[in-house]
LOVEXPA-129024 format. One line per 3 residues: number of its first residue (from 1); their letters; for each residue z, x, y of C-alpha. Coordinates in steps of 0.5 Angstrom, whole numbers. Layout:
N
NUM	A	Z:X:Y | ...
REM end
This chain:
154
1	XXX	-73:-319:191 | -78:-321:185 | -75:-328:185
4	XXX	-75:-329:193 | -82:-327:193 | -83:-332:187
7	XXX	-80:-337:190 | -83:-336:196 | -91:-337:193
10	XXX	-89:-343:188 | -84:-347:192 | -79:-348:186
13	XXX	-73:-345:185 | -71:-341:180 | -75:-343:172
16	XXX	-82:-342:174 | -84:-335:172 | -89:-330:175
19	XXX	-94:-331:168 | -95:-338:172 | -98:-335:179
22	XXX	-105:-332:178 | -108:-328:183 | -112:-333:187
25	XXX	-105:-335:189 | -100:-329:190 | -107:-327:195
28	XXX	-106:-334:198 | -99:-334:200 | -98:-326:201
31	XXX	-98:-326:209 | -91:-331:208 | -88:-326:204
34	XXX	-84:-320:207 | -86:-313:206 | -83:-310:200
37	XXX	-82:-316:196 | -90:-317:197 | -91:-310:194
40	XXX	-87:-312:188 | -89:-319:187 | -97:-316:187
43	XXX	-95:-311:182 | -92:-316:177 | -98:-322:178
46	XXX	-103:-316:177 | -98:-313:171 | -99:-319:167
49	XXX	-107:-319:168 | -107:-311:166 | -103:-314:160
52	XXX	-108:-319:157 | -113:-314:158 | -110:-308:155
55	XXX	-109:-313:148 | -117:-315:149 | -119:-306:150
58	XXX	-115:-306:143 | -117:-311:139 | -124:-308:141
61	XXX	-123:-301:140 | -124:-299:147 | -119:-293:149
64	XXX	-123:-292:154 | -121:-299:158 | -114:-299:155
67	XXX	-113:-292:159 | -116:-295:165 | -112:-300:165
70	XXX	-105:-296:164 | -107:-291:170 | -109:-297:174
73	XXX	-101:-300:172 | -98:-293:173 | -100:-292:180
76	XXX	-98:-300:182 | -92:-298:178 | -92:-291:184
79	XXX	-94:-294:190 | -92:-301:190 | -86:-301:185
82	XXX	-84:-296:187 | -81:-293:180 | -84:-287:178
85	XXX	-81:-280:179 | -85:-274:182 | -86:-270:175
88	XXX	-88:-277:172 | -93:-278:177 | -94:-270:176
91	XXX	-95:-272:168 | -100:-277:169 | -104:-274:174
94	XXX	-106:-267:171 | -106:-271:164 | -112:-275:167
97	XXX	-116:-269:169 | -116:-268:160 | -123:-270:157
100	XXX	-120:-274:151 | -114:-277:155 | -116:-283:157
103	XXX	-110:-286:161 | -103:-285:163 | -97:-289:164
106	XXX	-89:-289:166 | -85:-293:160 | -78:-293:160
109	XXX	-73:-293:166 | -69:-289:170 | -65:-287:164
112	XXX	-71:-287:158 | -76:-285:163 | -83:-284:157
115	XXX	-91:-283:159 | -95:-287:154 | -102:-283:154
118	XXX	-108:-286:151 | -111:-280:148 | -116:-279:143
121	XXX	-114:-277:136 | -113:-272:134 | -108:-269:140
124	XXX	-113:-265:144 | -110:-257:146 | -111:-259:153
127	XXX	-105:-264:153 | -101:-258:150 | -103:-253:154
130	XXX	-100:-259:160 | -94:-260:156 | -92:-253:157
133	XXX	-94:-253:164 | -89:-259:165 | -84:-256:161
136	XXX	-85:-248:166 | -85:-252:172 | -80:-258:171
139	XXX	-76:-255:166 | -75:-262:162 | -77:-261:154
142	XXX	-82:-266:152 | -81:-269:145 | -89:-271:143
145	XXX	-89:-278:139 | -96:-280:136 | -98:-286:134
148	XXX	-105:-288:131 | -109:-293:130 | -106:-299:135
151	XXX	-107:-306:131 | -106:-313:134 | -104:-318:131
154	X	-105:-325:132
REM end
């Protein structure tokens, strides 16, 4: 559905990417494209807008914003993508009402599902309270992997 929707919006066939529609075009051309490859196309021309503001959030050191913009994509990735699982949702909500998390997001896929959390260190009691609750409800054990001091390199 992403490439017909692709090829509807640029008029070429296959060689054109996504990174080449901005977000003037894809709002343009939207009403020619049916339903959910709308939906799709929307996530991925926005997705790549989020990318290049996450690297500008990190190279100024705002965690803050890359949070933002990682619970921004995960409720594109749920609602108009459609490839998030109720417990991920679940995850990604309760772990924004923590204070030192900024934000949240589905990574992986159907096989390697992962929440990438942008949180302030060190890891805040709360988030393991959370992950104990996920674990009673759900029944998934969650292995926790902690990165520090995100560095762009140019």
């Amino acid at each position: 559905l992403p490439c017909q929707c692709l090829q509807t919006l640029t008029g070429k066939g296959d060689g054109c990417s996504f990174q080449e529609i901005t977000l003037q075009e894809l709002a343009e051309a939207l009403g020619t494209v049916p339903e959910e490859s709308r939906r799709w196309c929307s996530h991925i021309v926005r997705e790549n807008e989020r990318v290049h503001d996450v690297v500008c959030a990190i190279e100024e050191g705002d965690l803050r914003r890359v949070g933002t913009v990682l619970a921004e994509s995960h409720r594109s990735l749920s609602d108009l993508y459609e490839a998030s699982f109720p417990e991920v949702d679940w995850l990604v909500k309760h772990s924004d009402q923590i204070e030192a998390i900024h934000g949240a997001r589905l990574v992986g896929g159907r096989r390697s599902t992962s929440v990438l959390v942008c949180a302030d260190s060190p890891r805040p009691a709360e988030l393991d309270e959370l992950l104990s609750e996920y674990r009673h409800i759900f029944g998934f054990s969650v292995v926790l992997v902690e990165l520090h001091n995100p560095v762009v390199q140019k």
